[in-house]
N, CA, C and O atoms as a Tinker XYZ file with bonds, in Angstrom:
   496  protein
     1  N    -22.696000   70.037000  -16.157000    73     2
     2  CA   -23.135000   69.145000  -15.087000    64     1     3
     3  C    -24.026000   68.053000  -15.684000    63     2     4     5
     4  O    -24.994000   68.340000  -16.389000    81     3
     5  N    -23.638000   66.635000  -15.350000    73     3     6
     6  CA   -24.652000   65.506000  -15.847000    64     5     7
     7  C    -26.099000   65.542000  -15.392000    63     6     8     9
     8  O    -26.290000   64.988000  -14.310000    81     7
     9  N    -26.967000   65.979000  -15.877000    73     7    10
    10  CA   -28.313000   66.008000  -15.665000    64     9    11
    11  C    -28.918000   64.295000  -15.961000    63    10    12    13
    12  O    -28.721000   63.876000  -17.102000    81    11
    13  N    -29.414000   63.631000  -15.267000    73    11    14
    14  CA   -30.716000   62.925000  -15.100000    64    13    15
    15  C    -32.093000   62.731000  -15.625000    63    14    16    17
    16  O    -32.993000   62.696000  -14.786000    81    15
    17  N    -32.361000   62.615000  -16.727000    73    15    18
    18  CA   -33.700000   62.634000  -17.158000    64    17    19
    19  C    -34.521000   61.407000  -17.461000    63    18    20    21
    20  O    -34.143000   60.516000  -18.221000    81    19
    21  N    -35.949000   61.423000  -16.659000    73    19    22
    22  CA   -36.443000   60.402000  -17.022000    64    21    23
    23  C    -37.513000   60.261000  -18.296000    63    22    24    25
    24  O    -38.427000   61.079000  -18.180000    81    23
    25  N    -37.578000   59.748000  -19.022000    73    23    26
    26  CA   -38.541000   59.974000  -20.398000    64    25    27
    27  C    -39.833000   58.934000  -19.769000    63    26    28    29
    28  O    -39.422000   57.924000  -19.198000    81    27
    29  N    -41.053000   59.083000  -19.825000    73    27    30
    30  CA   -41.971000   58.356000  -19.741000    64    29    31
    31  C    -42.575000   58.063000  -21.225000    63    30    32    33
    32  O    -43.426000   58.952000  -21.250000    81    31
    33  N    -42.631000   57.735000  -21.841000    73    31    34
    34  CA   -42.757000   57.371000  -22.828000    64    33    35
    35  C    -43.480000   55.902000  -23.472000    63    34    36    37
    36  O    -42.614000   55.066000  -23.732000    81    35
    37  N    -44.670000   55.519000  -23.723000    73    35    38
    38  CA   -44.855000   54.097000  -24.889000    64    37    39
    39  C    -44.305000   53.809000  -25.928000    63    38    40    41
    40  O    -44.155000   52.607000  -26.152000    81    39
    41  N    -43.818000   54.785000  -26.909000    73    39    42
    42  CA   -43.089000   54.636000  -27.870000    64    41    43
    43  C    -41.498000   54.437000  -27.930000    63    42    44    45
    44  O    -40.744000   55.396000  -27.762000    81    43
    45  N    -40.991000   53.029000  -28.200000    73    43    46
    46  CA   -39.411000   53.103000  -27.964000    64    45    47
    47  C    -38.870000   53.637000  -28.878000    63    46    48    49
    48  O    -37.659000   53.666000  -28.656000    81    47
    49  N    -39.274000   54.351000  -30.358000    73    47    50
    50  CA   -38.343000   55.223000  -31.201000    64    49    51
    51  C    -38.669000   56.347000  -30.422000    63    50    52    53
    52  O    -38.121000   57.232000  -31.079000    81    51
    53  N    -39.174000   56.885000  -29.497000    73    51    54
    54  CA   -38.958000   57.983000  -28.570000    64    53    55
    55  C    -37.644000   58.232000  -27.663000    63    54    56    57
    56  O    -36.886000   59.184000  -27.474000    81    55
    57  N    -37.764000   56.735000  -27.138000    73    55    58
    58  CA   -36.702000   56.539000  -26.059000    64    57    59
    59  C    -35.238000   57.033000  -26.696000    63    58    60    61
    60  O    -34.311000   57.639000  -26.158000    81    59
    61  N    -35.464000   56.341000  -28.576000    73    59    62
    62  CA   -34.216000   56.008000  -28.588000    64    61    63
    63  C    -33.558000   57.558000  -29.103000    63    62    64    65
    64  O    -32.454000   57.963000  -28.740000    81    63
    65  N    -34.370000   58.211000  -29.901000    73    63    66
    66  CA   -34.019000   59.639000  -30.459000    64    65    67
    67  C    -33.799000   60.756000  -29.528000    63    66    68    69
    68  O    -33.274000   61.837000  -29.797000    81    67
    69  N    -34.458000   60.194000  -27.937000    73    67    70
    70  CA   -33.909000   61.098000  -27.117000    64    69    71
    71  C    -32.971000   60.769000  -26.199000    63    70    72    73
    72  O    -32.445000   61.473000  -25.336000    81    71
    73  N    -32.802000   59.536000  -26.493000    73    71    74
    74  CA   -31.099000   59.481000  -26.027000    64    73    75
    75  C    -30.342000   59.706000  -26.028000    63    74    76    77
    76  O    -29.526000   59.952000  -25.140000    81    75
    77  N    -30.315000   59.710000  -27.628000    73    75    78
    78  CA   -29.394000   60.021000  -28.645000    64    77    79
    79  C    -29.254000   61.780000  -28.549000    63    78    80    81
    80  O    -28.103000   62.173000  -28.353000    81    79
    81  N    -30.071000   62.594000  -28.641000    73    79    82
    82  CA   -29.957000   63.801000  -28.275000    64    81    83
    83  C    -29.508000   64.397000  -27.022000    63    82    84    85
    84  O    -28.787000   65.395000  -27.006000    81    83
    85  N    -29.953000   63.761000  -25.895000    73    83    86
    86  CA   -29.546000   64.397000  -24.906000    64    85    87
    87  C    -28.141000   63.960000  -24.306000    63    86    88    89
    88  O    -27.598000   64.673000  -23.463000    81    87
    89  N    -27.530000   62.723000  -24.770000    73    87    90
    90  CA   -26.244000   62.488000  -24.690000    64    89    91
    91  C    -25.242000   62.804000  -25.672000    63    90    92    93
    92  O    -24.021000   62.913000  -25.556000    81    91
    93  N    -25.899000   62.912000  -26.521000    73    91    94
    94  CA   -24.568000   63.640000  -27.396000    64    93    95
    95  C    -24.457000   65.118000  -27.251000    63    94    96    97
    96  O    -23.439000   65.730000  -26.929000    81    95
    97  N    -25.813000   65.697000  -27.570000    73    95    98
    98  CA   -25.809000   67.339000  -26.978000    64    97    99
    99  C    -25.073000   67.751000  -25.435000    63    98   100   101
   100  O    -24.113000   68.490000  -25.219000    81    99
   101  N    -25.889000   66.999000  -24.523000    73    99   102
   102  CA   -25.468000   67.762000  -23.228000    64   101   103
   103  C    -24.840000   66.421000  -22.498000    63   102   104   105
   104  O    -24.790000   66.750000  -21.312000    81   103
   105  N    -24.443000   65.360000  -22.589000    73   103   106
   106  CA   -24.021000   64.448000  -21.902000    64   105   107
   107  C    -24.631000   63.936000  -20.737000    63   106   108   109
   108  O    -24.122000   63.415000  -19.744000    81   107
   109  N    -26.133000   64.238000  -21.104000    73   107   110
   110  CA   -26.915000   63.816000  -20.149000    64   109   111
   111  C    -27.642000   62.643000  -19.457000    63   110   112   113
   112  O    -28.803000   62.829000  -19.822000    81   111
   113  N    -27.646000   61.483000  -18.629000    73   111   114
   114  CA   -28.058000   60.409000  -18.649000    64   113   115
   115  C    -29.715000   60.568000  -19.115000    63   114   116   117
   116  O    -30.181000   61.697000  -18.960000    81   115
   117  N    -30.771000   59.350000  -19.758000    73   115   118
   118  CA   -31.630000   59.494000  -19.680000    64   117   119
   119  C    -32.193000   57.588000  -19.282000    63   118   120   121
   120  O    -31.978000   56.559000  -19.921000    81   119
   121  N    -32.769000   57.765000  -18.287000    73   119   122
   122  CA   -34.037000   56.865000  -18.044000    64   121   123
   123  C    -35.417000   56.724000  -18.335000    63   122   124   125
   124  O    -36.271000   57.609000  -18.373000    81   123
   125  N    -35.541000   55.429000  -18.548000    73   123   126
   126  CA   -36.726000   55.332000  -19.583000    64   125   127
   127  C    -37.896000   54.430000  -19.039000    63   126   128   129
   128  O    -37.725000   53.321000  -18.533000    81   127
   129  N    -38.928000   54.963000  -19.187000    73   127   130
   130  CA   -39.754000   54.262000  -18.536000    64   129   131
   131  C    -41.244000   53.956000  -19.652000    63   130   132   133
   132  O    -41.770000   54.957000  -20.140000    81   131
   133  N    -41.774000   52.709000  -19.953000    73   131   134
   134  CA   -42.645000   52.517000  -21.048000    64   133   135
   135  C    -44.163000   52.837000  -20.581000    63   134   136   137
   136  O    -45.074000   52.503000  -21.339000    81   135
   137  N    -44.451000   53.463000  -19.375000    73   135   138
   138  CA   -45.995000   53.499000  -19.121000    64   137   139
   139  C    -45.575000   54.734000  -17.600000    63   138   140   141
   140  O    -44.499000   55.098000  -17.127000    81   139
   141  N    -47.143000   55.082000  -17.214000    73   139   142
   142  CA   -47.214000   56.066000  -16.297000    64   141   143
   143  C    -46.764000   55.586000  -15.064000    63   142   144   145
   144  O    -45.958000   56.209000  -14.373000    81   143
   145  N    -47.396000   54.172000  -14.663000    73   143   146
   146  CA   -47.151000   52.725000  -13.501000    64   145   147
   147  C    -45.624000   52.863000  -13.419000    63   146   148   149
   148  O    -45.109000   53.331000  -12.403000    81   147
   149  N    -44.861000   52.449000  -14.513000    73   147   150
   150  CA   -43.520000   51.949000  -14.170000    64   149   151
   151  C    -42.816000   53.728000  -14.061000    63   150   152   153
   152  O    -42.161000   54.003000  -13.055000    81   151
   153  N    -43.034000   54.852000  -15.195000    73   151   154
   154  CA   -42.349000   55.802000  -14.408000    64   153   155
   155  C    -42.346000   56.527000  -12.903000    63   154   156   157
   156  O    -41.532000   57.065000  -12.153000    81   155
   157  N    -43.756000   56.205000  -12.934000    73   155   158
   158  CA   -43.614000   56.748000  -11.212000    64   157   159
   159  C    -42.696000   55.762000  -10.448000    63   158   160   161
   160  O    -41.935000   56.082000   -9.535000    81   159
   161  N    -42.879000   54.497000  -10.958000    73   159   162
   162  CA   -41.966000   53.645000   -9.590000    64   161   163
   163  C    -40.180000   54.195000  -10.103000    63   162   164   165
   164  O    -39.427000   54.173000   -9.129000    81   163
   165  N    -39.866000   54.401000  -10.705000    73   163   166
   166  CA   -38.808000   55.105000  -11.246000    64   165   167
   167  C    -37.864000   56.298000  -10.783000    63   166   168   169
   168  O    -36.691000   56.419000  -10.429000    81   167
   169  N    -39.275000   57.345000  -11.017000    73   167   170
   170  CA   -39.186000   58.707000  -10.723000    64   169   171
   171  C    -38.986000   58.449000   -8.753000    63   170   172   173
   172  O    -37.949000   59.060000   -8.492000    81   171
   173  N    -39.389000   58.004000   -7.791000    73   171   174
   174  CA   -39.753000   57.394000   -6.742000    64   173   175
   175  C    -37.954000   56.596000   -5.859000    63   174   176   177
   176  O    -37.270000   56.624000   -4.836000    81   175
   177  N    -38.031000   56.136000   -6.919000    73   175   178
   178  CA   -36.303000   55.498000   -6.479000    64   177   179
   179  C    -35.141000   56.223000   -7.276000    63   178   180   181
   180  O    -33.960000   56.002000   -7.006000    81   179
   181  N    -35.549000   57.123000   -8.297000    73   179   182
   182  CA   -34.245000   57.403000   -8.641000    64   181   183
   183  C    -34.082000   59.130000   -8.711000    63   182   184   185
   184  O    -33.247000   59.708000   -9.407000    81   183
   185  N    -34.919000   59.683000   -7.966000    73   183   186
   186  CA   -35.420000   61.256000   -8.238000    64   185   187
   187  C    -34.461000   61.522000   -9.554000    63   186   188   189
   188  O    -33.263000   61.565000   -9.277000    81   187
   189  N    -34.670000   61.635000  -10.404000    73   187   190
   190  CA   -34.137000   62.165000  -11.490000    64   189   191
   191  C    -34.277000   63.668000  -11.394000    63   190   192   193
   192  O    -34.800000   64.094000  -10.364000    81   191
   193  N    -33.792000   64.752000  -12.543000    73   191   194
   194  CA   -33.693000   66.167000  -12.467000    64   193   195
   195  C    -34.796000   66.459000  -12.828000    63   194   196   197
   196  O    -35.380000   67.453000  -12.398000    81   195
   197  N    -35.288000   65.657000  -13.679000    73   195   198
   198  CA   -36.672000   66.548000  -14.753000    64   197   199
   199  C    -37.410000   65.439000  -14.992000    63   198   200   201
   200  O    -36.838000   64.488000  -14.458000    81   199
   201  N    -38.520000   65.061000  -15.601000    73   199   202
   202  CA   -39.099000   64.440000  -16.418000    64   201   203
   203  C    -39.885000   64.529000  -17.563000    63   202   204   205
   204  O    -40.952000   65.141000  -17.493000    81   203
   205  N    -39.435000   63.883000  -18.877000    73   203   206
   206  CA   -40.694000   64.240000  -19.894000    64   205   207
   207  C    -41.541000   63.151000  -20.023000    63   206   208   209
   208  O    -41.489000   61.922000  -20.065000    81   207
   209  N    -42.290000   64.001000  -20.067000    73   207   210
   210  CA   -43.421000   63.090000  -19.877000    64   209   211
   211  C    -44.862000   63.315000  -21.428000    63   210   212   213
   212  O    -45.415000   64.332000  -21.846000    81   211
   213  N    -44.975000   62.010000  -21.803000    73   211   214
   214  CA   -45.995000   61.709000  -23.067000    64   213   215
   215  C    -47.498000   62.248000  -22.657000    63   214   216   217
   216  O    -48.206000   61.912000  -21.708000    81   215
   217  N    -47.666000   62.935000  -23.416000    73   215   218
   218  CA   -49.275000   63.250000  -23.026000    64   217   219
   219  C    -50.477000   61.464000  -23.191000    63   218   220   221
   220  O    -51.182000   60.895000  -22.358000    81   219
   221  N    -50.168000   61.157000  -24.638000    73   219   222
   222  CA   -51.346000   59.967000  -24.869000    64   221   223
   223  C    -50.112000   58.969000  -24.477000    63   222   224   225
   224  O    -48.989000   58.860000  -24.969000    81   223
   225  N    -50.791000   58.246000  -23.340000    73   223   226
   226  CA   -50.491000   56.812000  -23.328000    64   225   227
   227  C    -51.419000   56.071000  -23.167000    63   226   228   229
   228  O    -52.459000   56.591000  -22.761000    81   227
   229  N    -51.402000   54.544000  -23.427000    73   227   230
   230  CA   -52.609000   53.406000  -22.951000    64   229   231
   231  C    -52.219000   53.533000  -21.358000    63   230   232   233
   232  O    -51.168000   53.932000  -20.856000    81   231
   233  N    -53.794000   52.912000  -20.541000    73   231   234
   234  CA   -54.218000   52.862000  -19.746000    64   233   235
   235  C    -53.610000   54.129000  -19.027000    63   234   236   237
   236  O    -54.603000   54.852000  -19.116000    81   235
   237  N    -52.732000   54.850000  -18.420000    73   235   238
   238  CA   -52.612000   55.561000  -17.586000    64   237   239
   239  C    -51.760000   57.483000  -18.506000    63   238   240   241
   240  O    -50.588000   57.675000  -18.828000    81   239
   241  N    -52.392000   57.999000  -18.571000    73   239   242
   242  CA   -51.964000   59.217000  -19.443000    64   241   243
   243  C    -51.138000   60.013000  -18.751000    63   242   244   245
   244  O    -50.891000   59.777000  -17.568000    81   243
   245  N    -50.578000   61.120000  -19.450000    73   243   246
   246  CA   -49.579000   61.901000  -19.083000    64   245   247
   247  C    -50.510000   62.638000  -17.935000    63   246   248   249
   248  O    -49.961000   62.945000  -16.876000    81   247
   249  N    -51.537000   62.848000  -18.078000    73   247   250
   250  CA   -52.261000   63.943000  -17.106000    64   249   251
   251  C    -52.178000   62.999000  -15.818000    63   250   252   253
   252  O    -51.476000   63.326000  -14.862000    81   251
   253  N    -53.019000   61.660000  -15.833000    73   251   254
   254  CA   -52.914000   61.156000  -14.378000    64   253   255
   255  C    -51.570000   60.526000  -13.700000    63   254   256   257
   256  O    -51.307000   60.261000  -12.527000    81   255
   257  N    -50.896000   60.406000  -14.794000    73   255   258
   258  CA   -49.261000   59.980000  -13.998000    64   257   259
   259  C    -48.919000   61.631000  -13.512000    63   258   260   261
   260  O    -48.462000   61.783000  -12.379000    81   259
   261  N    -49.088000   62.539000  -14.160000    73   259   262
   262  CA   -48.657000   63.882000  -13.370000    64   261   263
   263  C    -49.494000   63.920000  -12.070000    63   262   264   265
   264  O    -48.941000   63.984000  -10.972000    81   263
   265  N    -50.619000   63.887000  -12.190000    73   263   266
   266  CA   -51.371000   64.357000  -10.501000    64   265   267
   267  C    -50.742000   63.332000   -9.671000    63   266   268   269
   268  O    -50.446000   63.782000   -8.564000    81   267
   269  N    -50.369000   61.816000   -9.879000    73   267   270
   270  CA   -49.831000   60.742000   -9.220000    64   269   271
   271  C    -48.452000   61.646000   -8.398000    63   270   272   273
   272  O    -48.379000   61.849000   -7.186000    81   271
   273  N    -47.459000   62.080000   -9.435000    73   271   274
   274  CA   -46.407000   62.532000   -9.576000    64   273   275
   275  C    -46.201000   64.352000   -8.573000    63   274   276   277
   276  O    -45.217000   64.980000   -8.183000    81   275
   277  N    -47.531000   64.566000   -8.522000    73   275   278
   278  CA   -47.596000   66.026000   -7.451000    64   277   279
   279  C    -48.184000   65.342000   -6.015000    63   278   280   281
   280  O    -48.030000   66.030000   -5.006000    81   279
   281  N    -48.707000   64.306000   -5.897000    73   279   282
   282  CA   -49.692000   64.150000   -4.870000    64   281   283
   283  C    -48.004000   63.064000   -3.662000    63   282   284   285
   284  O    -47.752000   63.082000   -2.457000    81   283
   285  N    -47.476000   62.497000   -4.585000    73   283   286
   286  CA   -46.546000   61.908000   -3.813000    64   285   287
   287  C    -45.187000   63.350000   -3.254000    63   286   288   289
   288  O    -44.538000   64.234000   -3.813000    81   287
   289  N    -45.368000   62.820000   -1.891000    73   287   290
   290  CA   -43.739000   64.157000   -1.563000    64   289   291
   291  C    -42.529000   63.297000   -2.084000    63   290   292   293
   292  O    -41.556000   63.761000   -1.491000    81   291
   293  N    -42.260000   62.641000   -2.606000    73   291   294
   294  CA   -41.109000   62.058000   -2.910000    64   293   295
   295  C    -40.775000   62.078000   -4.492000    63   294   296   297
   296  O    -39.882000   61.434000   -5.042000    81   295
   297  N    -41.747000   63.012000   -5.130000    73   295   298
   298  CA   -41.751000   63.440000   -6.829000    64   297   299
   299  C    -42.206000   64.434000   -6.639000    63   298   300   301
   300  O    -41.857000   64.924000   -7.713000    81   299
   301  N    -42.910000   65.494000   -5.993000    73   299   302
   302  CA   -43.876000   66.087000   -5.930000    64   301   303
   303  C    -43.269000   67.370000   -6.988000    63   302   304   305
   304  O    -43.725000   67.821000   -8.039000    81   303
   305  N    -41.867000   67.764000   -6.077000    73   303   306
   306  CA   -40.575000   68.251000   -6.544000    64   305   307
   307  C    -40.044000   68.640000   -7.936000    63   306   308   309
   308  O    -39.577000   69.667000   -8.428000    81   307
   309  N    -40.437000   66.797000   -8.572000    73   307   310
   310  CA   -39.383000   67.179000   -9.733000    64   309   311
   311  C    -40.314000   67.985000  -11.193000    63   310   312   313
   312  O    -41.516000   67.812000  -11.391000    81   311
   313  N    -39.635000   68.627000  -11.837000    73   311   314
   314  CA   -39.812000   69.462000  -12.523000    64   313   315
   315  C    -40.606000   68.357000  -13.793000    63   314   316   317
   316  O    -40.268000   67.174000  -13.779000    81   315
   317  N    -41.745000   68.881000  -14.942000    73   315   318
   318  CA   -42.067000   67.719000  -15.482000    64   317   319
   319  C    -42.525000   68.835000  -16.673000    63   318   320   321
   320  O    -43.032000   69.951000  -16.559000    81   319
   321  N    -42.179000   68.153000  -17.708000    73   319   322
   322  CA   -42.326000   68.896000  -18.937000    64   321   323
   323  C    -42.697000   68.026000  -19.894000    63   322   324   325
   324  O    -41.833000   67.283000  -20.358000    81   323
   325  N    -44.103000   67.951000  -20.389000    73   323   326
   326  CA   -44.902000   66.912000  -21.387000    64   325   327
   327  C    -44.191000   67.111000  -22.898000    63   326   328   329
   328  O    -43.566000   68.033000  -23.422000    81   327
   329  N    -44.548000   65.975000  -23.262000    73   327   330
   330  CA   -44.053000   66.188000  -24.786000    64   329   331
   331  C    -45.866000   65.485000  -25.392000    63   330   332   333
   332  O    -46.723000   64.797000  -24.837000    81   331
   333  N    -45.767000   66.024000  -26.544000    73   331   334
   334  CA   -47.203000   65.617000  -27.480000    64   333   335
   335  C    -47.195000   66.312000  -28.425000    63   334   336   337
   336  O    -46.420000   67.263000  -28.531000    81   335
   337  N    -48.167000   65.941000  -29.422000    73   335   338
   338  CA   -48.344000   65.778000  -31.012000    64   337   339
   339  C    -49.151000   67.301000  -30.500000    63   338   340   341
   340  O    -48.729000   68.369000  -30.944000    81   339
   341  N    -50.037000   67.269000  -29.777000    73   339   342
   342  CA   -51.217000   67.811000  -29.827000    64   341   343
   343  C    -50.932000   69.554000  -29.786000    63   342   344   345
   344  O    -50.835000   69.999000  -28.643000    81   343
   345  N    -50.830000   70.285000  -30.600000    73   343   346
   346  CA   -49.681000   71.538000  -29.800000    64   345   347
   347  C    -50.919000   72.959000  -30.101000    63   346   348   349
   348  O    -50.639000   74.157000  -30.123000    81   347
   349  N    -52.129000   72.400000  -30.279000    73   347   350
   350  CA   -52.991000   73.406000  -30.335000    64   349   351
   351  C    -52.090000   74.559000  -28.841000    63   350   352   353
   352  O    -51.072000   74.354000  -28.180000    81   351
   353  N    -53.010000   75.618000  -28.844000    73   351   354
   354  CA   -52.437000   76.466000  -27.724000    64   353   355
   355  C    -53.492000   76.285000  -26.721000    63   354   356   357
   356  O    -52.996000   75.912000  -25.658000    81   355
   357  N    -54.614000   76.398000  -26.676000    73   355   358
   358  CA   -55.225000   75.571000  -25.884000    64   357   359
   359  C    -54.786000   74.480000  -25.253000    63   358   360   361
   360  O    -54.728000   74.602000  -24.030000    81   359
   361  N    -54.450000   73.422000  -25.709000    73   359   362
   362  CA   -53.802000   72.159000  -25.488000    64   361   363
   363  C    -52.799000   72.409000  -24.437000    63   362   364   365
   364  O    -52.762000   71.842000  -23.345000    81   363
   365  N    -52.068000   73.224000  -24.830000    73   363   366
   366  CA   -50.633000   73.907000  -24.311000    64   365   367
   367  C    -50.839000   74.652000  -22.791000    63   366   368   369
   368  O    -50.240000   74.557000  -21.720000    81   367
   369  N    -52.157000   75.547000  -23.331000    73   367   370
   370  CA   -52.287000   76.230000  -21.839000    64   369   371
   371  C    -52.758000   75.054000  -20.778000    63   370   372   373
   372  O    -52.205000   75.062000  -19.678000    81   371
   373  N    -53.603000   74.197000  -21.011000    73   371   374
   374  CA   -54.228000   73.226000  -20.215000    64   373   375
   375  C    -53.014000   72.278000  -19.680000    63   374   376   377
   376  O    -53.261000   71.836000  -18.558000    81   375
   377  N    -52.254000   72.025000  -20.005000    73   375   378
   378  CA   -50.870000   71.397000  -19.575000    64   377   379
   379  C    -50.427000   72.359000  -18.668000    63   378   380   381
   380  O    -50.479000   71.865000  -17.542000    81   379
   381  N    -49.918000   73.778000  -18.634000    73   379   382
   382  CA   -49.294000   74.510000  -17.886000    64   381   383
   383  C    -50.040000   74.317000  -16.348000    63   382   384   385
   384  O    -49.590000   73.908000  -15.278000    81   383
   385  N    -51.412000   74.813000  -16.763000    73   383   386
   386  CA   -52.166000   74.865000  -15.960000    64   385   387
   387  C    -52.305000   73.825000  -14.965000    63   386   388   389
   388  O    -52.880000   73.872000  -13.878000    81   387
   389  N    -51.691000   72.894000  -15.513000    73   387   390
   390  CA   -52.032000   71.808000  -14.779000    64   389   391
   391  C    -50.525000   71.399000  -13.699000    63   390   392   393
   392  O    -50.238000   70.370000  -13.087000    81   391
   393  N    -50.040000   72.306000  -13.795000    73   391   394
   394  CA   -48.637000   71.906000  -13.586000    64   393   395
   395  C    -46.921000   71.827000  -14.348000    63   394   396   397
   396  O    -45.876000   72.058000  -13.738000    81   395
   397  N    -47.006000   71.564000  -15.341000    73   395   398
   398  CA   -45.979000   71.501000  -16.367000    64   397   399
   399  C    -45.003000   72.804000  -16.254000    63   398   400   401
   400  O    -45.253000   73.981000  -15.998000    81   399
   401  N    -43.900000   72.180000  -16.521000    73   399   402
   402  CA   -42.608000   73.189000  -16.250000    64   401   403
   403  C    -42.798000   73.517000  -17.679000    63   402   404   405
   404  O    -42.690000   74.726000  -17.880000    81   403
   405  N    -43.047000   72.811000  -18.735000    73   403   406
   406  CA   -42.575000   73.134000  -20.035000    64   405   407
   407  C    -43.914000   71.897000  -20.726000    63   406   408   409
   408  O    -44.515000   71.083000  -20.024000    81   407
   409  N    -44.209000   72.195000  -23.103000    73   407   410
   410  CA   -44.572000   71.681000  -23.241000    64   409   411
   411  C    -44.016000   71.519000  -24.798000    63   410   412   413
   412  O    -44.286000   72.280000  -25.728000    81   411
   413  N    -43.130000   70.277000  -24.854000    73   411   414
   414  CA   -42.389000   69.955000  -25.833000    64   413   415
   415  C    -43.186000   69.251000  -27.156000    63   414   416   417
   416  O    -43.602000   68.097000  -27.057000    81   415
   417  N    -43.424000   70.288000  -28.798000    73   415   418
   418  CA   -44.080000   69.065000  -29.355000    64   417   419
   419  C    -43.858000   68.278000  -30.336000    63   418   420   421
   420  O    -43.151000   68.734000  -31.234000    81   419
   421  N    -44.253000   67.210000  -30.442000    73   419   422
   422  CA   -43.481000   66.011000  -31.241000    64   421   423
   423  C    -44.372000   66.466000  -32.837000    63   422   424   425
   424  O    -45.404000   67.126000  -32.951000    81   423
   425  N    -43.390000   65.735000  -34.080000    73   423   426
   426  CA   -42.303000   65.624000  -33.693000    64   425   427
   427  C    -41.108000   66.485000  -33.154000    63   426   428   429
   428  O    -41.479000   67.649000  -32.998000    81   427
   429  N    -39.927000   66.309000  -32.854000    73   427   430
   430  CA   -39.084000   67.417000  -31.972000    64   429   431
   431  C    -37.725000   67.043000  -32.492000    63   430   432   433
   432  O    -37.552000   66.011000  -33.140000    81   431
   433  N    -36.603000   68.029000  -32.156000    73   431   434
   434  CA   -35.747000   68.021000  -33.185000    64   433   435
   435  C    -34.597000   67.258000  -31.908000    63   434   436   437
   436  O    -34.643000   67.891000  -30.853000    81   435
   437  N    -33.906000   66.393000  -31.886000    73   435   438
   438  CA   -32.895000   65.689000  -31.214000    64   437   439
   439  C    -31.963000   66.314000  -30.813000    63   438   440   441
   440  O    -31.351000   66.140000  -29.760000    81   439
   441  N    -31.795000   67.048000  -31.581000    73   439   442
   442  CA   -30.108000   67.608000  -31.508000    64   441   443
   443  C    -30.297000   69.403000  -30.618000    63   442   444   445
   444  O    -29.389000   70.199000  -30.378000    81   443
   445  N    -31.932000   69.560000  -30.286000    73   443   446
   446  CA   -32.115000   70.873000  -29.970000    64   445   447
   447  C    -32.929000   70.488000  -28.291000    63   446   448   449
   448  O    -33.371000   71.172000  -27.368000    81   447
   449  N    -32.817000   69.211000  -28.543000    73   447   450
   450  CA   -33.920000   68.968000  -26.937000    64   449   451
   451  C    -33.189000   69.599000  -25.577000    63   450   452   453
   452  O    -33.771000   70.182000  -24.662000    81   451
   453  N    -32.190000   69.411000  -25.652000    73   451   454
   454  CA   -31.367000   69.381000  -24.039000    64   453   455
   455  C    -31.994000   71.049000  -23.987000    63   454   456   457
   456  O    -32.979000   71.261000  -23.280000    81   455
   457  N    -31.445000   72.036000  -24.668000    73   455   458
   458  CA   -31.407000   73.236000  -24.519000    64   457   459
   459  C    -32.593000   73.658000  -24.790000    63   458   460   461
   460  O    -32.774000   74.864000  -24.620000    81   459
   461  N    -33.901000   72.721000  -25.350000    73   459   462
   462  CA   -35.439000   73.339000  -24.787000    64   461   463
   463  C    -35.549000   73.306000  -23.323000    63   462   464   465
   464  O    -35.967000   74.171000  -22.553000    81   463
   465  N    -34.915000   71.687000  -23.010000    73   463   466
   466  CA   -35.588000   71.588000  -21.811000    64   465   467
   467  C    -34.876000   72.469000  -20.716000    63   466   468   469
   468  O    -35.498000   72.863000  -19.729000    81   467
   469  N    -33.356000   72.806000  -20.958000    73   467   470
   470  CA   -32.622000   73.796000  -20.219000    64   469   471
   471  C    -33.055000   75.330000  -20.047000    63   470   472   473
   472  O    -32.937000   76.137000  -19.125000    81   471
   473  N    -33.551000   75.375000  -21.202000    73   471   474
   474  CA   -34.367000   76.673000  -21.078000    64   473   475
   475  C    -35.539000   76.802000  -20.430000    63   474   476   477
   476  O    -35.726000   77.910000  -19.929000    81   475
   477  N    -36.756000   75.641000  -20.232000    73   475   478
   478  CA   -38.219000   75.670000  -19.659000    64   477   479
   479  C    -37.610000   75.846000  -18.498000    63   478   480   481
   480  O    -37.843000   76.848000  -17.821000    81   479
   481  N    -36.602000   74.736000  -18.043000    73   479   482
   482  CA   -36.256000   74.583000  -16.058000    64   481   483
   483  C    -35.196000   75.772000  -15.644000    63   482   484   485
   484  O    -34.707000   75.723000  -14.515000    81   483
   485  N    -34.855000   76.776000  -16.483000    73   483   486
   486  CA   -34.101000   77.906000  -16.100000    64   485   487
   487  C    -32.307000   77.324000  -15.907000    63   486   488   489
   488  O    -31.693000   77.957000  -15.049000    81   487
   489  N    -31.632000   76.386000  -16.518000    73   487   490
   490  CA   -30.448000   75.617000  -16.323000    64   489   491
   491  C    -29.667000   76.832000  -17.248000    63   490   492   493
   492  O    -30.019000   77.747000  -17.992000    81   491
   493  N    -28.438000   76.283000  -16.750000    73   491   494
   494  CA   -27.647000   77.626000  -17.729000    64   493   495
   495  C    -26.406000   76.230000  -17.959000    63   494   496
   496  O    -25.395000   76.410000  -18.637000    81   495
């Protein structure tokens, strides 16, 4: 089944390595969004299946685009699984805690993403 994913992401060699992975692996569309601002307006008009979402971004971070992203009923829904450098376990639990379906960390292997993220959201 074509899955939907939106990447929130600042970095465009992000965008592009997980494109590249999740369409060749699982044939999955992915949408891309360069800041927390423009993915919510995104996530909002295009409910996508999942979202990954960047922990460090300028001005608006993975943490406050997520509370943005629970507080609206029209995302509240979608499933959201951070990606970051930062992979202390601490780090890790504080993401869950906060919400997160899953916590992906960079760097990350392309060719193995679809079936992390199929595995955090329970997809078969």
């Amino acid at each position: 089944m074509g899955r939907r994913i939106l990447l929130i992401d600042d970095e465009v060699d992000i965008h592009r390595i997980t494109e590249v992975g999740l369409m060749m692996e699982a044939g999955w569309e992915l949408l891309t969004a360069q800041s927390g601002e423009e993915g919510i307006a995104i996530a909002t008009s295009e409910h996508p299946d999942a979202i990954l979402l960047d922990v460090m971004m300028p001005e608006r971070d993975g943490v406050a685009t997520l509370k943005l992203l629970q507080e609206s009923s029209q995302t509240q829904t979608i499933p959201v699984i951070f990606m970051t450098a930062k992979a202390q376990a601490a780090d890790r639990r504080q993401l869950y805690a906060l919400g997160a379906q899953g916590v992906i960390t960079k760097p990350f292997d392309p060719m193995t993403l679809a079936s992390q993220i199929s595995g955090f959201l329970g997809w078969s």
